[in-house]
N, C-alpha and C positions, 0 to 999 in steps of 0.2 A: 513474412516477406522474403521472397528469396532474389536472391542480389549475387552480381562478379559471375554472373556465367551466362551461357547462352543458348536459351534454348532454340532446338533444332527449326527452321522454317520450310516450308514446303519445297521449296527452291533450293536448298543445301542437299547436296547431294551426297552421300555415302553408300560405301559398300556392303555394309549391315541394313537390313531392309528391315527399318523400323517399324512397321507395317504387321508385321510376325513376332515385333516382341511383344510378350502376354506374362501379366500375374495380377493376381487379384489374392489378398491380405485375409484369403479365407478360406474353405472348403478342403478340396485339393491339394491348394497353391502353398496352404502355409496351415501348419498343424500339429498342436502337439504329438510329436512319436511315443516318445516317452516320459515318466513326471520330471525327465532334467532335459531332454534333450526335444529341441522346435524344428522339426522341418521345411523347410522355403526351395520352392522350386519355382521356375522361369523357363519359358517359352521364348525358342531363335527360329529363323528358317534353318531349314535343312543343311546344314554345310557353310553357314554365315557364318559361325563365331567361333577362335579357335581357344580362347579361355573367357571362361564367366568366376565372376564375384560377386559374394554377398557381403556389402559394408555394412554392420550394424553396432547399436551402442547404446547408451541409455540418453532419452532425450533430456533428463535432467542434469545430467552430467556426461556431454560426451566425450569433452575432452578426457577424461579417467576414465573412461567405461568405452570406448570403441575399436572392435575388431573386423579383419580383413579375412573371410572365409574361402579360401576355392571350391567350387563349385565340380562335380563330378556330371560329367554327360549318362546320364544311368537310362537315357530312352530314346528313339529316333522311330518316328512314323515316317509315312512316305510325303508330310510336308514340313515338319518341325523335331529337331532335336531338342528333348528337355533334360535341366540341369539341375541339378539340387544337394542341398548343402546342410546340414544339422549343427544348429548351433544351442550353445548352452547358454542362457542370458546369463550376467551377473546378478539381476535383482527383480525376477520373471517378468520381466516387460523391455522391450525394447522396441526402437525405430529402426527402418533397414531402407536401404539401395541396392541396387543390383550394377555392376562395370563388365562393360563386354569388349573385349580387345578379339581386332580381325588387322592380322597384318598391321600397319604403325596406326589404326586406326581405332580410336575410344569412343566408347559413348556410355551414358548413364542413364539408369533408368529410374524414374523416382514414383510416388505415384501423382504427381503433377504433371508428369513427360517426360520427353526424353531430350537428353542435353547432351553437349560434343564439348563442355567445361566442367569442369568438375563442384557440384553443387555447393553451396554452404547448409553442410550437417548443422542438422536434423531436418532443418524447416521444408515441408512438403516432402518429407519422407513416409513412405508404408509404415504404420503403426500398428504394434500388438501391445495394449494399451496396460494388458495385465494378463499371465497365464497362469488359469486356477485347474488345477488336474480334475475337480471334478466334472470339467465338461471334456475332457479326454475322451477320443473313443479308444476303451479296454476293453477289447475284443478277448475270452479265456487265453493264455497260455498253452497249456494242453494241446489247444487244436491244431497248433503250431506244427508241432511233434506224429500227430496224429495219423494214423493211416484208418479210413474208413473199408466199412465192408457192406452193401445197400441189398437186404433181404426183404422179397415177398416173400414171408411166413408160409402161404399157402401155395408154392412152389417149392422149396429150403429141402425141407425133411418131414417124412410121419414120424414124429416120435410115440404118438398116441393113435393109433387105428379106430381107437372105442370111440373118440369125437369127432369122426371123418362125416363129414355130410350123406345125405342121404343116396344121393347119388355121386359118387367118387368117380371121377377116372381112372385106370390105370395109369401109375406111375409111368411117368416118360411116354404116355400117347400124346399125339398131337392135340396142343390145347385149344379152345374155340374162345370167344368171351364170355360165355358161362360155365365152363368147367370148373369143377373141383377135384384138387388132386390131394386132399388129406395130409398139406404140410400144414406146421404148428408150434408152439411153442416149447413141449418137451423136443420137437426134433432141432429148431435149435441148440438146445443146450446140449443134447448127446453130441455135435458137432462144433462144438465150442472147442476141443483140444485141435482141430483141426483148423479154425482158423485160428491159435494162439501159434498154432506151427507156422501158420502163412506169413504169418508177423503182425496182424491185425490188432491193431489196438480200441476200435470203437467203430459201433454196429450203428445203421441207418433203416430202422424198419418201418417199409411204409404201414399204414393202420391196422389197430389190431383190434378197435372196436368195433362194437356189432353193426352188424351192417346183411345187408343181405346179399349180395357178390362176392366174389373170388378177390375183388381187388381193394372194398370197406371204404374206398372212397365215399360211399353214399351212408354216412351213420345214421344210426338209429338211437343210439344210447352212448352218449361220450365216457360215460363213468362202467361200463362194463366192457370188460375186455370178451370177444365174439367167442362162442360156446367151442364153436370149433376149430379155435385155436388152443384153450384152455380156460385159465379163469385166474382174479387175483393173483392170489398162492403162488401159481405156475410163471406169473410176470415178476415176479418179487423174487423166486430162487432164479428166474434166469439172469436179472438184472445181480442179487449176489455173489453167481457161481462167474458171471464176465466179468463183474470188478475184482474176484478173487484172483482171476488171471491176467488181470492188469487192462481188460477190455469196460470200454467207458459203451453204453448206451444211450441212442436220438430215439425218439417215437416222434409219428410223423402225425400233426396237429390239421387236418379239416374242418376250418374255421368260415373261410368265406361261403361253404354251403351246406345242405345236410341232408338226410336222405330223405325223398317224397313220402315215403311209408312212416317216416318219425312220429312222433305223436305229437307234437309240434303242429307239423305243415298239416296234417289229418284234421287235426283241430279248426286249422282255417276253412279245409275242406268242406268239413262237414256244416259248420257256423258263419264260415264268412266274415262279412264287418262284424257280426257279434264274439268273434273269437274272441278269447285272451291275447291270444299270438300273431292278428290280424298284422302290428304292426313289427313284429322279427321278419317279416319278409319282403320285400319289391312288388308288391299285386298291384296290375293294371285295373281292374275290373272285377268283378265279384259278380256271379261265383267263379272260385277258381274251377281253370281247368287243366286237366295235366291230360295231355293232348300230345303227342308225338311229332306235329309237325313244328308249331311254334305256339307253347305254354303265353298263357297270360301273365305270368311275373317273371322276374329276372332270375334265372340259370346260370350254370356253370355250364358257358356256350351254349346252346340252346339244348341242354340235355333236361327235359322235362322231370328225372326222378334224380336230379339236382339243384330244388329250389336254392336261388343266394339268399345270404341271409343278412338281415338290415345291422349291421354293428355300428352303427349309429343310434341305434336304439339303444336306451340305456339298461333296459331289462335284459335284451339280445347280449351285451355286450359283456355284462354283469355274470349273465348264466356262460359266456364261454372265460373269461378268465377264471372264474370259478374254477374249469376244467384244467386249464391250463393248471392252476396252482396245486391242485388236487393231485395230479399223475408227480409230480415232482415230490412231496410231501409223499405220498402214496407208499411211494415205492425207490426213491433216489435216484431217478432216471437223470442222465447230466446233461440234457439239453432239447430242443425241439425243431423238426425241419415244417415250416409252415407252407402248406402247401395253398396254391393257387395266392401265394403274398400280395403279388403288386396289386390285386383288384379290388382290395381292405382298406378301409382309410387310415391314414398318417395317426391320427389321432388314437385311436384302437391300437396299432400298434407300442406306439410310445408308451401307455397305458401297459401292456401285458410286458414290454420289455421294463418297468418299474417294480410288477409285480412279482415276474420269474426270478431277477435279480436280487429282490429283496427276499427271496428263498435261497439262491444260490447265486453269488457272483461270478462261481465260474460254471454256470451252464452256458451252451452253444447253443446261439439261434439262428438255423440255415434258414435266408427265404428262396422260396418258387419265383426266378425272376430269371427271363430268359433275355433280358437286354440290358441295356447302361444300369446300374441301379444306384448309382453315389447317391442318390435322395433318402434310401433306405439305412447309407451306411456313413451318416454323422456321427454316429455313437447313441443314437436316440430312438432305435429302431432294431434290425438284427446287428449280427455279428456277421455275416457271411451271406450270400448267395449260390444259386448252383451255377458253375460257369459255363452254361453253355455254349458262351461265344467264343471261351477258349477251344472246347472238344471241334467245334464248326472250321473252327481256322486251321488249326493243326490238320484233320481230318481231311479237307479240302486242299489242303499242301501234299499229303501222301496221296492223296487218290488225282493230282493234276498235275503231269511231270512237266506241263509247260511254264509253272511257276517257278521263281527263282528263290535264292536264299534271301537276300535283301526284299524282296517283297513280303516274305515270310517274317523276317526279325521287324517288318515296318508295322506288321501285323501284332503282332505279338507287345512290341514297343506301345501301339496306340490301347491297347487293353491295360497293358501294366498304369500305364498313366490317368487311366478314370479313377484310381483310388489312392490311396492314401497306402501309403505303403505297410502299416500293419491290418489292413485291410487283405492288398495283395498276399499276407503270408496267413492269412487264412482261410483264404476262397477258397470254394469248395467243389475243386474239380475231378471232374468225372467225365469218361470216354465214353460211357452208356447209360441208358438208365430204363427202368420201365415204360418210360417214352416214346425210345429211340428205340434202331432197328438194332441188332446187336453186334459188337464193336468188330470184332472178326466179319461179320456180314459188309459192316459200313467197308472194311478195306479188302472185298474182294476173296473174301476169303487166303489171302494172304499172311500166313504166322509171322513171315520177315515183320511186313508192317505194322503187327498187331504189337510183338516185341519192341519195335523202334518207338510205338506210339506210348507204350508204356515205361519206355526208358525214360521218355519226355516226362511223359508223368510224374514220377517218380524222383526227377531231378531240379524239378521246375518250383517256382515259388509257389506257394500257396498248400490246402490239405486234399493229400488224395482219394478217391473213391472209387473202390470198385463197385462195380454190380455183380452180381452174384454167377459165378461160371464163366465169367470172360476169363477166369484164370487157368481154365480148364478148353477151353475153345468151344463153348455152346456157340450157336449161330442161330439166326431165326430174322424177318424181316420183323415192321414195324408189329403194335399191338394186334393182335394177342400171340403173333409167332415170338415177339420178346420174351415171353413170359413161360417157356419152358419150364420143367423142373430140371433139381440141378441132377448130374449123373453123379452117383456115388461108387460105381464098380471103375476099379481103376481101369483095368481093361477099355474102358468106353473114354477117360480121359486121355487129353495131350499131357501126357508127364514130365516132357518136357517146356512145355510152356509155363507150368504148373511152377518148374523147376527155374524157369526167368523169371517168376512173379516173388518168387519167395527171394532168391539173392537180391534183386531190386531193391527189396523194402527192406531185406538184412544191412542192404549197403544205406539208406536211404536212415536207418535207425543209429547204425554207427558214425556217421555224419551228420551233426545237427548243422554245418553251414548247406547242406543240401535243404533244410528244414527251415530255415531262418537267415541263411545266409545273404548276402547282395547278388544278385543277379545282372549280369551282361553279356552282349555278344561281344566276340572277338571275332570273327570271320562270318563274315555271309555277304555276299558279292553277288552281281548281278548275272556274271555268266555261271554260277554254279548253284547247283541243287544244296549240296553238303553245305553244312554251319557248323561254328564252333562258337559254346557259350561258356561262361564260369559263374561258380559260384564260390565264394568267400565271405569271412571273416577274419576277425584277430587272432586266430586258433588254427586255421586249416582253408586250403586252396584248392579246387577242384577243378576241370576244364574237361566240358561234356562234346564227342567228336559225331557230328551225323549223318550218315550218307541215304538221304529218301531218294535214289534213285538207283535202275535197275543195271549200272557198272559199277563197277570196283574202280575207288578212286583212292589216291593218296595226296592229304592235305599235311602241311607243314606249319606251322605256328612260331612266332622266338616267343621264348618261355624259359624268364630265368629262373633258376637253380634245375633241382634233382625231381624227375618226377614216374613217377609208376601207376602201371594197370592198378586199377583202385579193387577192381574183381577177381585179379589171378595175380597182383603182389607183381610182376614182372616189369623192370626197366621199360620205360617206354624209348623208341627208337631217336635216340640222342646224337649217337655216337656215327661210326660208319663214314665219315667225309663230310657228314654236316659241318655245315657253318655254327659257329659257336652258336648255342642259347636255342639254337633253330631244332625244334621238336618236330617229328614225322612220324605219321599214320597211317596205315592202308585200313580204309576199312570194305568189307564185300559189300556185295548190293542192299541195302536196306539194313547197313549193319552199323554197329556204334561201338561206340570204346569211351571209355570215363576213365581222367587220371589222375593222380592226387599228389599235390608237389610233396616232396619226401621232408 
């Protein structure tokens, strides 16, 4: 019964637009971070509230057990800034409120409503009833730290000619979507000290099973690695000779469909309802036919020599985790990027994420999920996604100079806030991919912005990824101009872009608060292109300066104590008639500067 206060009526009027306060005692909202510390975050309008609090305590005892947290503004989209606060229970459970002060105005929020007196704790407070870490989502560690490198094998490198397909292209001719150009698995590893120089610490190779294309999407055998990449043996020393150099290993899992030529979907072909394998697939009608305009059973999009395959079926679902656990055991690969994820069911997954884990807890499992995915990333499911919607947003900020900073940070803000923030420090973002058109094409051909784009990267929460020769400036529009081989004569490389990719992720390795740290903006305003964001910790302060636009501007910041070029060690401009604390930057067009309080 709650009693001595008074909850808000329609008719009472305040300044806080109760209407926009949001939290719900679960998901998102409120989550274990880590096995001591609980995350709680709350939803205000935009510019409502000028301190937020989390009141919590043990409902058994709250007189002894309740504390008052401040809340940190860590996110602001273009309708609501959110706030969140980590709290330690005393006895892993506790009851919480939320107190919003705007100007001499209070209000509480309970999960009964909201009141303008202050409640009697506990009763109708949000309840976390008991927190057992084994429903934690513990996403690996590692990938934290990680910097990704995303290889088509059959672009990379020949390191074996003797298993080059029968019809090869020359290297570096324009490729079509059936070419072969005789990259493979020994050319990887002869190029393994080359990405240990880049600073790459863990490879993303899409499929390396047999398959009959250039790109293995469409398999034919999950358990044999494709002739003309190599075999076993040759996955097992590449997978050794990367962990010897500190390089961790993804193989990329095509699960939701398989290739029409398989012996599988032939099977239905030829037999129909009498198959074995009638029911591993989606068939409308019998016989099947694979037909080029639109197949009688369900595809990966309507690509006829992409039957989907039923993982609802329990035979179906049995023979692909089989796979799944096989290549981990096989060969100690540390994780798996799932491709085409979201179109699999919940179920299937949760399943292989029990099985992959109980081989290894720290493997990494990226899904294929190009929008929202929180549904994916309870802890029950993968660890990570590819973010595309971050590459879209950024991407679309450099390439439209009628955008401002503040639209940009609202942007950015509203991504950070779909996950749960050891979520956000492992998402798995990437500027290009075999997808996409390639990341110097997307801006124009422009190095300032390619460099800018990848400073973000590189500074930004979550794990980075390149694709293969963005670090070198390949360009090419969508499939199959993506999918180049890479240039290995330096001659034909940018060496100097080459040479931005590699101090990036030198600086990006020597700063783990760039890897792990809290993320915020400090400047991004509506009449200006240029933003300034930080990242921190208990250890080290960082403050990232940006100017995506085509003049030379100079921003100013108060920034107390001592702070320096993080990249050339030099004072940053302090001094000179500034105003105490007030830090100044010029940066050129399309040019950035990162500094690290001393």
């Amino acid at each position: 019964m709650i009693t001595n206060q008074r909850k808000i009526q329609p008719d009472h009027p305040t300044r806080i637009h109760l209407e926009c306060l949001h939290h719900l005692s679960h998901s998102k909202w409120a989550y274990s971070y880590d096995k001591d510390v609980f995350h709680l975050r709350v939803r205000t309008k935009r510019g409502d509230v000028d301190r937020a609090f989390a009141l919590t305590g043990d409902k058994y005892d709250w007189k002894s057990f309740h504390h008052e947290h401040p809340m940190r503004k860590v996110a602001s989209d273009r309708f609501f800034d959110y706030w969140q606060a980590g709290v330690t229970p005393d006895h892993r459970r506790f009851s919480y409120a939320f107190r919003f002060h705007a100007g001499q105005e209070t209000v509480w929020l309970t999960e009964t409503g909201v009141y303008t007196e202050e409640p009697d704790a506990p009763d109708g407070f949000f309840d976390q009833p008991y927190v057992h870490v084994i429903d934690m989502f513990d996403p690996p560690a590692w990938a934290k730290s990680a910097v990704f490198y995303q290889i088509m094998p059959d672009r990379f490198a020949n390191g074996d000619p003797d298993n080059d397909p029968e019809e090869t292209s020359e290297w570096g001719d324009t490729p079509t979507r059936e070419s072969f150009f005789g990259g493979d698995l020994q050319g990887i590893i002869s190029k393994l000290d080359y990405l240990a120089d880049l600073g790459i610490t863990a490879l993303y190779l899409t499929p390396i099973f047999e398959a009959p294309t250039n790109h293995k999407y469409d398999t034919l055998n999950y358990k044999k690695v494709d002739p003309h990449f190599g075999d076993l043996e040759l996955l097992k020393q590449l997978v050794q000779e990367a962990h010897a150099k500190g390089i961790r290993v993804v193989l990329d899992a095509v699960f939701n469909h398989i290739g029409a030529d398989s012996p599988q979907f032939q099977d239905v072909v030829k037999h129909g309802k009498q198959s074995k394998y009638a029911n591993w697939f989606h068939i409308h009608s019998f016989p099947v036919e694979v037909r080029e305009d639109r197949p009688n059973y369900d595809a990966f999009g309507f690509f006829p020599q992409m039957p989907k395959l039923n993982t609802a079926n329990p035979e179906t679902r049995e023979y692909l985790l089989d796979i799944a656990e096989y290549w981990l055991k096989e060969i100690g690969m540390d994780g798996w990027r799932l491709d085409v994820a979201n179109e699999i069911d919940h179920t299937f997954w949760r399943e292989f994420r029990k099985r992959i884990k109980a081989i290894n807890p720290e493997a990494y499992i990226i899904g294929e999920v190009w929008t929202d995915s929180l549904r994916w990333l309870d802890g029950d499911q993968f660890d990570s996604v590819m973010n595309y919607p971050l590459s879209d947003r950024l991407l679309e900020y450099l390439g439209d100079e009628s955008l401002n900073a503040d639209t940009f940070a609202a942007y950015i803000g509203h991504l950070l806030m779909r996950y749960p923030q050891q979520a956000n420090e492992v998402m798995f973002n990437l500027l290009a991919s075999h997808d996409t058109a390639r990341l110097l094409t997307q801006l124009g051909g422009d190095k300032r912005k390619l460099k800018l784009a990848a400073a973000f990267l590189f500074t930004f929460t979550g794990t980075p990824c390149i694709f293969y020769g963005d670090e070198i400036g390949l360009e090419g529009e969508g499939d199959p101009d993506c999918r180049k081989c890479m240039l290995w004569e330096e001659e034909q490389q940018d060496r100097d872009l080459l040479l931005s990719y590699r101090e990036l992720i030198r600086l990006r390795h020597q700063h783990p608060a760039l890897s792990t740290g809290e993320f915020g903006f400090l400047r991004a305003r509506e009449d200006e292109r240029a933003f300034i964001y930080e990242r921190f910790d208990k250890e080290e302060h960082l403050t990232v300066w940006m100017n995506p636009s085509g003049q030379t501007v100079r921003l100013s910041l108060k920034l107390e104590g001592q702070w320096r070029d993080a990249l050339t060690g030099q004072p940053a401009d302090s001094a000179k008639g500034l105003a105490q604390g007030l830090v100044q930057v010029e940066l050129a067009p399309y040019g950035y500067a990162i500094l690290k309080k001393a």
